[in-house]
C-alpha positions in Angstrom: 37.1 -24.5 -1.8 36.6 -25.6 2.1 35.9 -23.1 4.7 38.6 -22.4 7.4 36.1 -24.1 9.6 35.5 -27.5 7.7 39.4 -27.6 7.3 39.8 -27.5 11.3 36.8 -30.3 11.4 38.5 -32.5 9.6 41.7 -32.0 11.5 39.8 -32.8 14.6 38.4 -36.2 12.9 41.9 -37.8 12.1 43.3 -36.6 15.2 39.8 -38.9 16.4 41.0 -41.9 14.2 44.6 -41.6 15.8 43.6 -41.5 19.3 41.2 -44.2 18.9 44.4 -46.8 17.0 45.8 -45.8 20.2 43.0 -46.4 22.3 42.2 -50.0 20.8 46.1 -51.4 21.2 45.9 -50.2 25.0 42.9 -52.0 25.4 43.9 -55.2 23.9 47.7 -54.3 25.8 49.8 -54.7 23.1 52.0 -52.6 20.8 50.8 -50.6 17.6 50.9 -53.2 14.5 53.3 -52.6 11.9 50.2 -51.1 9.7 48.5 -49.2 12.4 51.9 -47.5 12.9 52.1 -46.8 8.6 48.2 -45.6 9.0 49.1 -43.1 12.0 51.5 -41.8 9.6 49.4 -41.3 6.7 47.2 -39.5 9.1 49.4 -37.5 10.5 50.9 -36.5 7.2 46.9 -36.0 5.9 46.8 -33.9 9.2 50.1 -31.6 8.6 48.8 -30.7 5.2 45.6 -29.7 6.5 46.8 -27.2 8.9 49.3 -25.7 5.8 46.4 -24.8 4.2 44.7 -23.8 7.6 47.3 -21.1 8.3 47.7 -20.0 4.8 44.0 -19.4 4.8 44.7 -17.5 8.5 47.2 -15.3 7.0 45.6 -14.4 3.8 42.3 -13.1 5.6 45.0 -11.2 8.5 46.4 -9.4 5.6 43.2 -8.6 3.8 41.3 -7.6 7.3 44.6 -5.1 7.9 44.6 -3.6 4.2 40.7 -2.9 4.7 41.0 -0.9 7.9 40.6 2.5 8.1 43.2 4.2 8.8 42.6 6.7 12.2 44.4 8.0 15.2 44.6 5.8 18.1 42.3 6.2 21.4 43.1 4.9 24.6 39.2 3.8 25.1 37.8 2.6 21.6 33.9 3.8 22.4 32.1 0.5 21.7 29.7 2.1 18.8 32.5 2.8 16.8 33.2 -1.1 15.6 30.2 -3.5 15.6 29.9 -6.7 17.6 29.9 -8.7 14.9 33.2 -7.8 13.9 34.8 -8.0 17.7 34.2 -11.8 17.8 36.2 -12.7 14.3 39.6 -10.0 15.9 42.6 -12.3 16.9 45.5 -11.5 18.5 48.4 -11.1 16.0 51.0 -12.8 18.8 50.7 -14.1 22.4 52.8 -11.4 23.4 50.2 -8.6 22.0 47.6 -10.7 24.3 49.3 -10.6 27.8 49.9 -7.1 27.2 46.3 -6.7 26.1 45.3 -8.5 29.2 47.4 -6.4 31.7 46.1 -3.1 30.5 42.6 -4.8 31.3 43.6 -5.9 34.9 44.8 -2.3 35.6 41.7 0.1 37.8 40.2 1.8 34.9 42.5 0.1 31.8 40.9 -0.3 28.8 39.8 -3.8 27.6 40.6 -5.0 24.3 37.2 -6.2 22.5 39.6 -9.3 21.5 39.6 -11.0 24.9 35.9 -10.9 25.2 36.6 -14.2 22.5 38.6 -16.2 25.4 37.5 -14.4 28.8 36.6 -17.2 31.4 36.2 -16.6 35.1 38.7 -18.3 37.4 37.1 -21.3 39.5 34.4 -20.3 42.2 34.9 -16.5 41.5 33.7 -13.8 39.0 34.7 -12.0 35.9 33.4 -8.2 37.0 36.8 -7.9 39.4 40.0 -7.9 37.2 42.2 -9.1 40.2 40.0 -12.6 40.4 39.3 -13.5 36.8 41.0 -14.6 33.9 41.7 -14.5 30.5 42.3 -18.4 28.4 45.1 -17.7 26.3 43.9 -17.5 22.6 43.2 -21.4 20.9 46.2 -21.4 17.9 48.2 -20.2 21.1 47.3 -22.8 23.2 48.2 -25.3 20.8 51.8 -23.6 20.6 52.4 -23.5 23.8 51.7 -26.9 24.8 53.6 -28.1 21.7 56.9 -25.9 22.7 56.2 -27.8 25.9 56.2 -31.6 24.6 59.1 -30.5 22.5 61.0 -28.9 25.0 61.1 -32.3 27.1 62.7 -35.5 26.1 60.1 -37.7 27.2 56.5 -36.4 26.8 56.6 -36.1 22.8 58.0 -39.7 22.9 54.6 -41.0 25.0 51.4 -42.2 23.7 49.5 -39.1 24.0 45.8 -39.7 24.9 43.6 -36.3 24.5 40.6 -35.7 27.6 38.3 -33.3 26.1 34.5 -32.4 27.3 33.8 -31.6 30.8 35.4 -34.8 31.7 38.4 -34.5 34.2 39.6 -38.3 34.1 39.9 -41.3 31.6 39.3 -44.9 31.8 40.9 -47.4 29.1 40.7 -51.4 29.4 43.5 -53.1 29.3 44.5 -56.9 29.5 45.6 -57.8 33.1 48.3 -60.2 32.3 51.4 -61.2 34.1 52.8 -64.4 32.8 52.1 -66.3 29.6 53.7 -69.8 30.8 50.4 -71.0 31.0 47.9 -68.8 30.0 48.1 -65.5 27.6 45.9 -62.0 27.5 45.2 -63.1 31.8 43.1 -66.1 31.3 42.6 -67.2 27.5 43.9 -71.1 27.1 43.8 -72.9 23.4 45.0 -76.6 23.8 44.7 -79.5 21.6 42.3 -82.1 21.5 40.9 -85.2 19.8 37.6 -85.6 17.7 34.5 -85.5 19.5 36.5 -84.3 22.8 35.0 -82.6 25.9 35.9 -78.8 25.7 36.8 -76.5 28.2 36.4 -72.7 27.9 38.6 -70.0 29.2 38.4 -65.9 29.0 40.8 -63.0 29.5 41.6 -60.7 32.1 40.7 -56.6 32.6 41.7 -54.0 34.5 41.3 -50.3 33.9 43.6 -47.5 33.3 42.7 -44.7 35.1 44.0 -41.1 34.7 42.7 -38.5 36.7 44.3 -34.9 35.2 46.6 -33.2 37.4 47.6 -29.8 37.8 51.3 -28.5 36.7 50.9 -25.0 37.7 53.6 -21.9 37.0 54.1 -18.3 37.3 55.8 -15.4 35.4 57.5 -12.4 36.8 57.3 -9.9 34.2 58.7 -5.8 34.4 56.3 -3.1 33.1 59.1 -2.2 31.0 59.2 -5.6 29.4 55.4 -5.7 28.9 55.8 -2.5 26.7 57.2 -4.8 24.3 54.9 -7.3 23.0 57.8 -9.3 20.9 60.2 -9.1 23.9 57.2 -10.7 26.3 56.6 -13.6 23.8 60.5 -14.2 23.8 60.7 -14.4 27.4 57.0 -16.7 28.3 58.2 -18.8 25.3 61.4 -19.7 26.6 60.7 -19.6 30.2 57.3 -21.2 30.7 57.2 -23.9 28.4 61.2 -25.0 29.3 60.1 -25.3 33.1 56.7 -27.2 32.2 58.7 -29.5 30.0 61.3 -30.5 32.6 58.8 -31.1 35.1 56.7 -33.3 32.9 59.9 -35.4 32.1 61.0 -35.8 35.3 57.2 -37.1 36.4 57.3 -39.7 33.7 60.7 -40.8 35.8 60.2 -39.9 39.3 56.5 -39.2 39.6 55.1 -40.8 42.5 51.4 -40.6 42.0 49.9 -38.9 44.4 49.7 -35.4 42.7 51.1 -36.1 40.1 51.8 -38.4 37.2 53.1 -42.5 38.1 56.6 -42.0 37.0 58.2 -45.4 35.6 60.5 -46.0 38.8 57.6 -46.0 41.0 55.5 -48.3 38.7 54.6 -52.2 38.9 55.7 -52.9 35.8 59.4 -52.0 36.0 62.2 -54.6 35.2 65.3 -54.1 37.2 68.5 -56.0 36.5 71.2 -57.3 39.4 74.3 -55.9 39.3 77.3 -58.3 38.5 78.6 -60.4 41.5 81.7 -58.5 42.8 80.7 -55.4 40.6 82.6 -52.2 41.7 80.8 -49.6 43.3 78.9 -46.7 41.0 79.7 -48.6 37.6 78.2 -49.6 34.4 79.6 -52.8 32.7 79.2 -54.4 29.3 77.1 -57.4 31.2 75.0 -54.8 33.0 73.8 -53.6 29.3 73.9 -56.9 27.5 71.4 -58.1 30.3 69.2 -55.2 30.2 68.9 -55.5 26.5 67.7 -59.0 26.8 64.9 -58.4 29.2 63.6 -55.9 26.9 59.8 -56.9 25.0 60.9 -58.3 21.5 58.0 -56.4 19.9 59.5 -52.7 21.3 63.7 -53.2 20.4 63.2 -51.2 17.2 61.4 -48.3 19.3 63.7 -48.6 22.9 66.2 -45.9 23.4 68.7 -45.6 26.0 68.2 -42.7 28.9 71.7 -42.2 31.0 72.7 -39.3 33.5 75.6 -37.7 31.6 77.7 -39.6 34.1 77.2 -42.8 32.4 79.2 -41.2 29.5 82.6 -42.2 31.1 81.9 -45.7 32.1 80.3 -46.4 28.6 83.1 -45.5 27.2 85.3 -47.7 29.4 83.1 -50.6 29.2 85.0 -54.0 27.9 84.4 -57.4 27.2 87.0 -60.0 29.3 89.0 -62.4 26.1 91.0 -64.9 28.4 93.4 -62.3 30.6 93.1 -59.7 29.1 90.2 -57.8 27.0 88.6 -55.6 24.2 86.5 -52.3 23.9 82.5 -53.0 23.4 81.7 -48.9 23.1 84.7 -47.3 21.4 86.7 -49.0 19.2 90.8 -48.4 19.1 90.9 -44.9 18.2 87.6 -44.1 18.0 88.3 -41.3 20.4 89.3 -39.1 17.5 85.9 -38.8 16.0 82.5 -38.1 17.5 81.4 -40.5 20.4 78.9 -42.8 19.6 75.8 -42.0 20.0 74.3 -45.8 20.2 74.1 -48.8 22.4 73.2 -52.2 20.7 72.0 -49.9 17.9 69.4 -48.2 19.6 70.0 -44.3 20.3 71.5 -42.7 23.6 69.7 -40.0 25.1 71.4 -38.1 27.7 68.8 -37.3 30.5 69.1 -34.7 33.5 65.7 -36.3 35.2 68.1 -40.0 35.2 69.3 -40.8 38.7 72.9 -40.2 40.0 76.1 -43.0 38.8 75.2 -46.4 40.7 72.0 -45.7 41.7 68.4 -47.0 40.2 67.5 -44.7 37.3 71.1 -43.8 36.2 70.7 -45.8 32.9 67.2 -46.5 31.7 66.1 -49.1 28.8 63.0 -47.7 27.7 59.6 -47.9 25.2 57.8 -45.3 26.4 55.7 -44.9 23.0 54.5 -48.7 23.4 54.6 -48.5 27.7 53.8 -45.1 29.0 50.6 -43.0 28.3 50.0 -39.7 28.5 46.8 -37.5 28.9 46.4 -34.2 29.0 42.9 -31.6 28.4 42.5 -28.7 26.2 45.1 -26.5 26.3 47.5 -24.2 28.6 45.2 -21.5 31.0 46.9 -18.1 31.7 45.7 -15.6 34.4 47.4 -12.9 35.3 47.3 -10.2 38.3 48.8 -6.7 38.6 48.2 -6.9 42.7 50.4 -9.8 44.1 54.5 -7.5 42.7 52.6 -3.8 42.5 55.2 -2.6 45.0 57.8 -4.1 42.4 56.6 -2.4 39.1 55.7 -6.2 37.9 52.8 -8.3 37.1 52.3 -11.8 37.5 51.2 -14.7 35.2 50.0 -18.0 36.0 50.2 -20.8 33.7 48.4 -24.3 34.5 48.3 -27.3 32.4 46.1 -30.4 32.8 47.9 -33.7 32.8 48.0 -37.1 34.1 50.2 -39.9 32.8 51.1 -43.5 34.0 52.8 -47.1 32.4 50.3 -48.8 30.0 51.1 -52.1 32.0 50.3 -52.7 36.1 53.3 -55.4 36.4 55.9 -56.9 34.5 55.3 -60.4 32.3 57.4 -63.6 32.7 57.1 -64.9 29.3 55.9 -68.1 27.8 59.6 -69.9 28.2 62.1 -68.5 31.0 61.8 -66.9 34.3 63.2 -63.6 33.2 60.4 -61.2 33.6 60.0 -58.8 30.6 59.1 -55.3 30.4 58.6 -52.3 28.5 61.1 -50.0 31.0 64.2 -51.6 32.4 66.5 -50.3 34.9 70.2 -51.7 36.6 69.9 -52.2 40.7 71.9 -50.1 42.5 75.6 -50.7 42.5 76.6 -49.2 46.1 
């Protein structure tokens, strides 16, 4: 039977093998394949049984570590002869709650430092680890990977991009990718096949680069938390988990919308690459209409319909649900058919889902109704996991302590510009938007 250590190896390999699938269609600026998609899959699957066993390995040694222990009073200052070295650098921290409180008491003139957080301890940037007050403690690695996956799953948007892993001592990313605009004469930015008669002078041709480049950016929050609430280690969990991770996964949505750049991630209505749609002649002001969506549809790449969803502000509800196609004078319901009303609204648009979106601009403006692949057009990297520092100084007078979370992430559209295809003038994209109707 594998170690817990060659287990965690092999996760790291496939999670290799998926990033670098990902890695090769960016470069080459296309979508996954049908069978790169079915092999991510298979990885993936490969990968969730793997960490099964990893954690039922985890638990089984926890237990057997626990029943082993002698049993003994308590002492606020465990003298450091009375449990070897060795033995401090396999302790983990049951919860993430056990460890902030762990790392207060440290922080505190005089506390007592759990042996534990000698595993994690870092120094902050530019300053030392002897003062409590400018250090810090990484939270531990299985609750790193938590916290950044309640995160990505408390946002709409950031589990649905192509996630593209910085690790090292590297702070930034460059990928190739095919600087294309048009295909009515050329395709992949420069490649030209023709035909030619026998014997026929030939004439060569060759693509088009440009490089993605994402340099990591910092998403930065804090955390108030009572001295009562940090005498409970399950009540301290509750709150970071809910708090933290909700706030970091708005913001990171509303980058991948709004995000201007400079700071932070290229946020799709900022980008090159965006498709926008004119409203109708004589459209009403602050409005959504069948032709609006029926346009919007069609401007969408072929290759990313089955993946698209739609992103509205929950105003869009309404005039969805009005919208109508014109039959001589009169008309008939595209959304909700007669007396649909008395089940569920539909939760589909052309057959590809609905997602309701706070980030999604106001009724009538640019961004209130989005047409979107962002697993084929939008990238997303990020480095190691979540850093959490804490201080006891900055809220003494108010009984609290203070912890600061930063994650590392940077994120832009896989494609610089929209493409006008091979046949039309209709310029094609991965994210398409309606103009403002004002």
């Amino acid at each position: 039977m594998k170690t817990i250590t060659q287990y965690r190896e092999e996760v790291k390999s496939l999670m290799k093998k998926i990033g670098d699938i990902d890695a090769k269609a960016t470069t080459e600026n296309r979508d996954l394949a049908s069978d790169e998609i079915k092999l991510k899959e298979d990885i993936m699957d490969e990968v969730d049984h793997l960490r099964s066993l990893i954690s039922n390995m985890e638990r089984t040694e926890r237990i057997s570590a626990e029943l082993k222990a002698p049993v003994s009073e308590p002492q606020t200052r465990p003298r450091p002869q009375e449990q070897r070295k060795e033995e401090r650098s396999q302790d983990q921290f049951r919860s993430l709650g056990e460890q902030m409180v762990a790392v207060v008491r440290a922080g505190r003139p005089g506390g007592p430092v759990d042996p534990r957080l000698f595993n994690v301890r870092t120094a902050a940037s530019g300053l030392n680890e002897t003062v409590p007050s400018e250090g810090g403690f990484l939270v531990q690695q299985d609750f790193v990977a938590d916290l950044l996956q309640d995160t990505f799953e408390t946002g709409l948007l950031a589990r649905r991009c192509r996630q593209q892993p910085i690790s090292g001592t590297s702070n930034s990313i460059k990928i190739n990718g095919v600087d294309e605009t048009s295909r009515a004469s050329t395709r992949y930015g420069g490649i030209v096949g023709y035909w030619e008669e026998e014997a026929a002078l030939k004439q060569g041709s060759m693509p088009k680069f440009r490089k993605i480049e994402l340099n990591l950016k910092k998403l930065i929050g804090l955390c108030y938390a009572t001295d009562e609430l940090l005498d409970d280690a399950a009540a301290l969990e509750g709150f970071i988990r809910s708090a933290f991770p909700g706030e970091f996964g708005f913001l990171t949505d509303d980058a991948i919308i709004n995000g201007t750049g400079a700071g932070q991630p290229l946020g799709i209505l900022n980008s090159g690459s965006l498709v926008s749609v004119a409203k109708q002649t004589g459209q009403a002001a602050a409005t959504v209409v069948y032709e609006n969506v029926l346009k919007m549809y069609s401007r969408m790449f072929a290759s990313s319909l089955n993946r698209a969803e739609w992103f509205i502000n929950q105003s869009v509800w309404v005039q969805l649900a009005q919208m109508s196609l014109a039959v001589g004078t009169g008309g008939v319901p595209v959304f909700m058919p007669a007396n649909g009303a008395a089940g569920q609204p539909y939760a589909t648009l052309f057959g590809r889902p609905i997602v309701p979106l706070e980030q999604c601009a106001a009724l009538g403006t640019v961004g209130d109704i989005i047409f979107g692949d962002f697993g084929g057009g939008y990238i997303l990297a990020t480095k190691g996991g979540i850093k959490a520092d804490m201080s006891i100084h900055i809220r003494f007078l108010y009984d609290e302590s203070v912890f600061r979370f930063v994650l590392r992430i940077d994120g832009q559209p896989v494609r610089a510009s929209a493409l006008t295809p091979y046949k039309g003038s209709d310029t094609l994209g991965h994210f398409i938007v309606l103009a403002t109707r004002a």
